[in-house]
N, C-alpha and C positions, 0 to 999 in steps of 0.2 A: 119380372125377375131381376132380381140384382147383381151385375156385372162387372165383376174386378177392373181394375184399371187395365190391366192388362186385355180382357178380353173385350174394351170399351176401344182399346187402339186398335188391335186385329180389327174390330167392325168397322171404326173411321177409314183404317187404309182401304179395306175390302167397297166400303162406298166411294173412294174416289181410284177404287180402279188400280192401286198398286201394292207390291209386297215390300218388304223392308227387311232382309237377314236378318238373324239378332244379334250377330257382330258386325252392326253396320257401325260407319264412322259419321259422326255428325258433322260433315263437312259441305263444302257448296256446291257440290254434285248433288248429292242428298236432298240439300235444300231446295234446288231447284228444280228437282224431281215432284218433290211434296207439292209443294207450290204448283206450277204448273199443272201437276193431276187436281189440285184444289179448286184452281180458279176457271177449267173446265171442266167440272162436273159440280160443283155447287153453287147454285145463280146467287146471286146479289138479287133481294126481295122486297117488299116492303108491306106483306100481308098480316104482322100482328099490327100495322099502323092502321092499315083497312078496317083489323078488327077493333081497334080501337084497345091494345093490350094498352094497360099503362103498369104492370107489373114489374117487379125488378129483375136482370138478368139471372137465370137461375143455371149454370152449368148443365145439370142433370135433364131439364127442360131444354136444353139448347141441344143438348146430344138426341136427344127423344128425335126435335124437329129436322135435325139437320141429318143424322147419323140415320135412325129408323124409320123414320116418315120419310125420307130425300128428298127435304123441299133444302133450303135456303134461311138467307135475313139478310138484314142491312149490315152498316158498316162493325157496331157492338155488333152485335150477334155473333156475323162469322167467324169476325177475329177474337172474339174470347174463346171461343171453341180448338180456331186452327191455330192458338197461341200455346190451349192445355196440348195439341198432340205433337209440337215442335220438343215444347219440355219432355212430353214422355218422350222422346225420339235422342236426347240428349243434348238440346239447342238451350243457350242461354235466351232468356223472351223477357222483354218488359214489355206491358201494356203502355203506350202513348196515345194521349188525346191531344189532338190534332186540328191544326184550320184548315178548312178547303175552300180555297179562293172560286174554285171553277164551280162551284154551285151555290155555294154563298158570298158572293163577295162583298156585300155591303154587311154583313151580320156573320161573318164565319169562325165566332171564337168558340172551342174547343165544339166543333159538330163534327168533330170524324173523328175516326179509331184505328190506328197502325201498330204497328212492331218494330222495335230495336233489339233484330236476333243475334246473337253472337256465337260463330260456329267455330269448331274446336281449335282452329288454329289464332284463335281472338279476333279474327274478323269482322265486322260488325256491317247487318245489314239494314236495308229500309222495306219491310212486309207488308205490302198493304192490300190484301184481298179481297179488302169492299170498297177500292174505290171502283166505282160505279163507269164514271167515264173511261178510263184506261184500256187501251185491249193489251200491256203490258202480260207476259206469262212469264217473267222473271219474276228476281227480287233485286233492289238496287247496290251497290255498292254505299255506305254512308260515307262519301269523301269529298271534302269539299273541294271545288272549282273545277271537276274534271266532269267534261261531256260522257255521257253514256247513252249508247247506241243501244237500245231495248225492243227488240218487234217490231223495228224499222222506225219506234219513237227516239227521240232527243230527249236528256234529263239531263241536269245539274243540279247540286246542291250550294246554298250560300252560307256559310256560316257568318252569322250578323251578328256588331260588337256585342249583344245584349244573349248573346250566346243560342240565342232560336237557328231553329235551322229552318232557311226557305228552301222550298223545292222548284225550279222552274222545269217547264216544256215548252216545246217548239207547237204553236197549232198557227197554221195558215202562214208559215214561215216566218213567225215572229216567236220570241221566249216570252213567254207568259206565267205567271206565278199561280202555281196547282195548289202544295201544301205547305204549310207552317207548323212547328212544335222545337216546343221545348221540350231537355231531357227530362222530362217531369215522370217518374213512374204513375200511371195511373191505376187504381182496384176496380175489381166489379161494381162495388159501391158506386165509384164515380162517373163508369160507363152508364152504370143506370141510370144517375140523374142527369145523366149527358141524354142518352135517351129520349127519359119524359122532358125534355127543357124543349124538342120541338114539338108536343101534341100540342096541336094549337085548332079549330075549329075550322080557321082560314087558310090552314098549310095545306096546297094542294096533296102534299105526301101522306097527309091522313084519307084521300079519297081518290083519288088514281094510282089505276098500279103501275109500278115501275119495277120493270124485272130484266135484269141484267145478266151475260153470259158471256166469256172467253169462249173464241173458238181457232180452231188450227191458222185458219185465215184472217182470222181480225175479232170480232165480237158481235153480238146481237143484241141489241135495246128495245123492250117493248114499252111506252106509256103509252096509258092509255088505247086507245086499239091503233096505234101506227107504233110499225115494226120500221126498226132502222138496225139495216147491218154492213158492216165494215168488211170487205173481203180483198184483201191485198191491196189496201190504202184508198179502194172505192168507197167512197158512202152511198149509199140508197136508203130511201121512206117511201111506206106504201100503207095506207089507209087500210086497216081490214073492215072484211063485212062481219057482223055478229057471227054466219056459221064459220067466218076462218078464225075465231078466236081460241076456240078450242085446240085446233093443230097448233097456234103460235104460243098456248100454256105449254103444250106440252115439249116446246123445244127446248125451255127451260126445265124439264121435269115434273111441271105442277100441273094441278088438276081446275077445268076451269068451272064453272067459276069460284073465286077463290071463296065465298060464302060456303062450302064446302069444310075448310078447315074450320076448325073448331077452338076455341083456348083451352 
């Protein structure tokens, strides 16, 4: 059945659990309402990598997966999706493609995917609901040299003469460099071949899952079968046995095993 834009937002709000008046104001109350219902209730995934998608991003197919199926994606995925319902919502959104030092750092050019939202009063922010590592449930401030307290994280940003913006964090009481971009508007076109640039035979991310989720207390990480969850700045790792894999799909929403989903 084919679904107005309109009735395509109603079902996005309705999957991450909130309502939105329709004389709401696209302001950072707003935004950080959306966001925050966003980044706990739809996981960060990496099961078209499993299946070996190498297709282009397809909106309409990302709504299917994310919106009617409630599974997930990676870093494209989610944020092309949660970028079209900030626009329906009244948020200025550019797509940026982005470096992330904290999982790439010897190879990390443009393998991640953010937002530079701009909410009604011209504020401008930094959106990024697939980075994976983060238990952040904000959105950042874009300003450069001022600390920001976020879910008990540390963040800065640097603006460097060549005009990139670094993002640093604080992990094990040192600043450490997370993300890089430039104001580069990026299209779907680009995220897609950002996409297929890591199918690679040797990328563990084509054959371990890694499934990622915000939660009230910190975050949950599954690869592969060890669960790691952050609860009020503890970590913990615990090995599951094959029959606890199923309960640990399904903390994130999905059904195990992911051989199941289909393209």
């Amino acid at each position: 059945m084919h679904l107005t834009d309109e009735q395509k937002t109603t079902a996005y709000l309705q999957r991450i659990g909130i309502t939105v008046p329709p004389n709401h104001d696209a302001d950072a109350d707003l935004l950080q309402k959306v966001y925050r219902a966003q980044v706990t209730t739809v996981p960060y995934e990496n099961i078209n990598y499993l299946l070996w998608d190498t297709s282009d991003l397809d909106p309409d197919v990302l709504f299917r997966e994310i919106v009617t199926e409630r599974r997930g994606g990676v870093c494209y995925e989610g944020t092309v999706l949660f970028g079209w319902l900030l626009q329906r919502l009244g948020f200025g959104v550019r797509m940026i493609l982005a470096d992330h030092y904290r999982i790439h750092e010897e190879n990390s050019e443009r393998k991640h995917m953010g937002l530079i939202v701009t909410d009604q009063t011209g504020k401008r922010w930094w959106v990024d609901p697939g980075d994976s590592f983060s238990q952040t449930k904000s959105p950042f401030a874009l300003e450069k040299d001022i600390i920001q307290t976020v879910d008990s994280e540390q963040y800065r940003f640097e603006r460097l003469p060549d005009g990139k913006w670094m993002e640093w964090t604080v992990v094990k009481d040192q600043w450490i460099r997370n993300m890089a971009f430039y104001e580069k508007d990026a299209t779907i076109a680009d995220a897609s071949r950002a996409k297929r640039a890591v199918i690679d035979p040797d990328n563990p991310f084509m054959s371990i899952a890694m499934f990622g989720i915000r939660t009230p207390e910190g975050m949950l990480f599954l690869k592969d079968n060890t669960l790691h969850k952050t609860e009020n700045g503890i970590r913990t790792a615990r090995t599951l046995t094959e029959s606890e894999l199923s309960g640990a799909y399904a903390l994130f929403g999905l059904q195990y095993p992911y051989t199941l989903y289909r393209l």
